[in-house]
N, C-alpha and C positions, 0 to 999 in steps of 0.2 A: 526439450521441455518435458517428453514424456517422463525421463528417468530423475529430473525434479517432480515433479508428479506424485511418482511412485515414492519417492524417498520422503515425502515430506507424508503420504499415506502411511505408509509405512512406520514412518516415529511416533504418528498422531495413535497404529491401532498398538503397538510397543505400550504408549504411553497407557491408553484405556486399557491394557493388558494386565498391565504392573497396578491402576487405580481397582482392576477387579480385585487381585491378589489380596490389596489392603482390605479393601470392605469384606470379603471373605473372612479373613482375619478379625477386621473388627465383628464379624455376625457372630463368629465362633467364641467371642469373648465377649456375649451375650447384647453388644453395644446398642443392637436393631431389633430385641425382641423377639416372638415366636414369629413375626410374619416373613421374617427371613428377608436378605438382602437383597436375593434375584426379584423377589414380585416387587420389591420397593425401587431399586434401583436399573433395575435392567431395561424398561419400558425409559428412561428417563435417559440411558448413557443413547439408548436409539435413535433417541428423538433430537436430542442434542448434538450428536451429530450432523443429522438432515438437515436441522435448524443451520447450525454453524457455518459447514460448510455450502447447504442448499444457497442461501442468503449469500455467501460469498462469491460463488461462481457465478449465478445467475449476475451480479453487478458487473462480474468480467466480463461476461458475456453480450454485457447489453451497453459496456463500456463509451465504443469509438459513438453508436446513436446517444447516450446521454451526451455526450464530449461536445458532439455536433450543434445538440441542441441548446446545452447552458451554455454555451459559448458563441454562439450563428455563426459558428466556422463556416467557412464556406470551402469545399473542395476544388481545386486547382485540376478541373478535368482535363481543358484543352487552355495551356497559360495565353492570355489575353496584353500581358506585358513582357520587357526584356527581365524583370525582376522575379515575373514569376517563371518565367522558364529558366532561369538561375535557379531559385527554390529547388525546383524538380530536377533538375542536373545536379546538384549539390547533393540533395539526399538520394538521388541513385547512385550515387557516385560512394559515398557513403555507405550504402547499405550492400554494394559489390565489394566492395573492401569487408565487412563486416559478417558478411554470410547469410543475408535474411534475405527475402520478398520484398519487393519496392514498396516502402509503404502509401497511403495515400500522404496527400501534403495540400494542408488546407492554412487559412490564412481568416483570423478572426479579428474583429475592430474592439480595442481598448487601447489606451495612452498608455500603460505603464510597459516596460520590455519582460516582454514573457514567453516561454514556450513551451508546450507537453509534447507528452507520445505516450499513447495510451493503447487498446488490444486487446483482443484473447489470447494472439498467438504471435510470434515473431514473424508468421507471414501474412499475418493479415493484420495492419494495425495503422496508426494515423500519428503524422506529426503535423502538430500546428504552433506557428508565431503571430504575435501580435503586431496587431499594425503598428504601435508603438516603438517597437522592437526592428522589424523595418527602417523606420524613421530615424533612428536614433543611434544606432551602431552601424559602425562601416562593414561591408561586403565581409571581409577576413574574420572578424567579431560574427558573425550569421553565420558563417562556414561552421565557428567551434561551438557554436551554440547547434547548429542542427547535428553536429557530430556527438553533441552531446546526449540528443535525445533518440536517437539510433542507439547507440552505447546502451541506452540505457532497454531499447527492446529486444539489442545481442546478448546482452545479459542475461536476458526475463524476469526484470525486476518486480514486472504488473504482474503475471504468474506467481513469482513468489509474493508477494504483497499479498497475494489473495492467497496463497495457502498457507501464510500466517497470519493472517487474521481469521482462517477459518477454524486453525485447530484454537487459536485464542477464545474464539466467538460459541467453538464447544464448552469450552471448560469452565467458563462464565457463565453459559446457560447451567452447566450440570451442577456447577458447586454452589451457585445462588442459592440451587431446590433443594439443596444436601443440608446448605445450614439454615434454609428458611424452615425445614423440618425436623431437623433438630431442635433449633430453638425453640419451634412450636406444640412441640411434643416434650419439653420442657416446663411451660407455661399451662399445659393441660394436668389436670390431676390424673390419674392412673387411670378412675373407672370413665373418664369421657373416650369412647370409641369415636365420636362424630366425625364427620368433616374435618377438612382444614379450617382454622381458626383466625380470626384476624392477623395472629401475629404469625403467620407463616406469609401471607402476602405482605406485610409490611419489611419482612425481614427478607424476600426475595428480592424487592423493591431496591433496600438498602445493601444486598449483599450483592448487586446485579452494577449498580453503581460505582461501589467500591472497588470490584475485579472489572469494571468495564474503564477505569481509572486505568489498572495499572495494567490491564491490554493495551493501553494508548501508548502508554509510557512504552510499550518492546515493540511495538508497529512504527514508531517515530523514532527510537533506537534505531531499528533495520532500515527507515529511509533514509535517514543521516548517513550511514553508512554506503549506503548504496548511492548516498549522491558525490560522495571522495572518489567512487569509483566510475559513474560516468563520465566526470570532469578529469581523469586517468583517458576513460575511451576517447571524450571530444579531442584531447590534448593530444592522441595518438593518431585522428582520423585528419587533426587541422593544422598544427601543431601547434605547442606548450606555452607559446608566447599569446597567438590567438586566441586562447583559452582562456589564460591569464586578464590578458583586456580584456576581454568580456568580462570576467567577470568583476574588475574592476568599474564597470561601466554598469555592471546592474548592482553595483554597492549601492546605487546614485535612486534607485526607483523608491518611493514612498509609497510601498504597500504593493498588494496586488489583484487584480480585479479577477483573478480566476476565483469558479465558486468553488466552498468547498472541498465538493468531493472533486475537486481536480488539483487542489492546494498543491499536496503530498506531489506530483505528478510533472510542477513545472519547473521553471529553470532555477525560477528566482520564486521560492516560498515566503510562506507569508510566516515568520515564525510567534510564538506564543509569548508573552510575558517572561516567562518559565523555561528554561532553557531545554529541560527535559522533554517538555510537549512540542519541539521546534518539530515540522519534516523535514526541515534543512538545515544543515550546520551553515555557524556566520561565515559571510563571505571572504573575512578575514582568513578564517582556521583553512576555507576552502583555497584561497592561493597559497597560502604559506605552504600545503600541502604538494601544491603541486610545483611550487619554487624550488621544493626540497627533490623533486626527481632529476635525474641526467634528463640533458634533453633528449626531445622525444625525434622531432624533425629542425 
């Protein structure tokens, strides 16, 4: 996790590297006037950072307690049933194969069949299935489903999720103020020094909207992706057949009660209108996916 960390810090200060270069360039080709582009934009790349990524990490951080709570997961401390000492066997058993910390494993009450695994880190994180979910798939189906969501915190998919939407959650804050200031410095006649003017918050407003648009669209890019690749790991930890019924069996679910900011997170997403706004690919693309591998076990 660290050296994802670094790497994704890394591209994000690259990237502010190469955005100084340009505004440089445009200051030197008079584009920002005598106030010069450091007192205009420098205070603004800072802060947009701290914003972007502050806001992003703190939610990782405070993750498995939101999880808990919009869900009344309840954690499986000491299992009370033969079902739930299954659960906890299963995902230790899974997460010895996989290289992580046992995660917690809790058990939330909704009808539709659903699961997350959510975290800060690969050692310290939370898998939970729905009672629904329980009820409605056999034993073998629950294996490839909890393999699925281990998979997905041997990856560090919730790590990287959040270090792209933070360097996204920069560049939306920064280029909102870039064009809301432009344009508004546009709209003013030469000798108005004053304030910012109506049309610099309206046009943040609108510019904040429109890149907050098309950050969804590359955050829901990379969870599509990353969910071909868990249902790879479940098919690996359960085997490819297991996997396959499952997820033929949550073709069957109408909709899904996770809130949310846990949408992205579960087995079986709730997809959009829109195919591009989907966090998950149709369940379709996802077996044919995984029909096209040798098998696994």
């Amino acid at each position: 996790m660290f050296k994802r960390i670094v790497l994704f810090v890394a591209t994000n200060l690259a990237i502010l590297f190469v955005l100084n270069l340009v505004l440089v360039a445009l200051e030197r080709a008079g584009v920002f006037g005598e106030s010069g582009v450091a007192a205009q934009y420098g205070p603004l790349m800072v802060m947009s950072v701290l914003l972007g990524f502050g806001g992003s990490f703190v939610s990782l951080l405070m993750s498995k307690w939101i999880a808990k709570w919009t869900t009344g997961a309840r954690v499986i401390e000491s299992p009370q049933s033969a079902t739930e000492a299954w659960l906890v066997d299963t995902v230790r058993r899974h997460a010895q194969v996989a290289g992580i910390g046992m995660p917690e494993v809790a058990v939330y009450d909704a009808p539709d069949m659903n699961a997350f695994a959510t975290g800060a880190t690969k050692n310290s994180s939370l898998v939970a299935v729905s009672t629904g979910l329980l009820q409605q798939m056999e034993r073998p189906e629950i294996d490839a489903v909890l393999g699925h969501e281990v998979s997905h915190i041997a990856n560090g998919d919730m790590v990287t999720l959040t270090l792209i939407q933070g360097v996204l959650n920069t560049f939306v804050i920064f280029f909102s103020r870039v064009i809301g200031g432009i344009i508004d410095s546009a709209l003013r006649s030469r000798d108005d020094r004053g304030g910012r003017g109506i049309g610099y918050f309206a046009m943040v407003m609108v510019s904040q909207l429109v890149l907050g648009i098309l950050a969804t669209l590359i955050v829901m890019w990379f969870s599509r992706r990353r969910e071909f690749r868990a249902d790879r790991g479940g098919a690996s930890l359960a085997g490819k057949a297991s996997m396959v019924n499952a997820l033929r069996r949550l073709g069957r679910n109408q909709g899904s009660s996770l809130p949310e900011s846990l949408a992205a997170f579960g087995v079986s997403g709730r997809g959009a209108v829109m195919g591009l706004f989907r966090s998950h690919p149709p369940i379709e693309e996802r077996i044919e996916a995984l029909e096209a591998l040798p098998s696994v076990r």
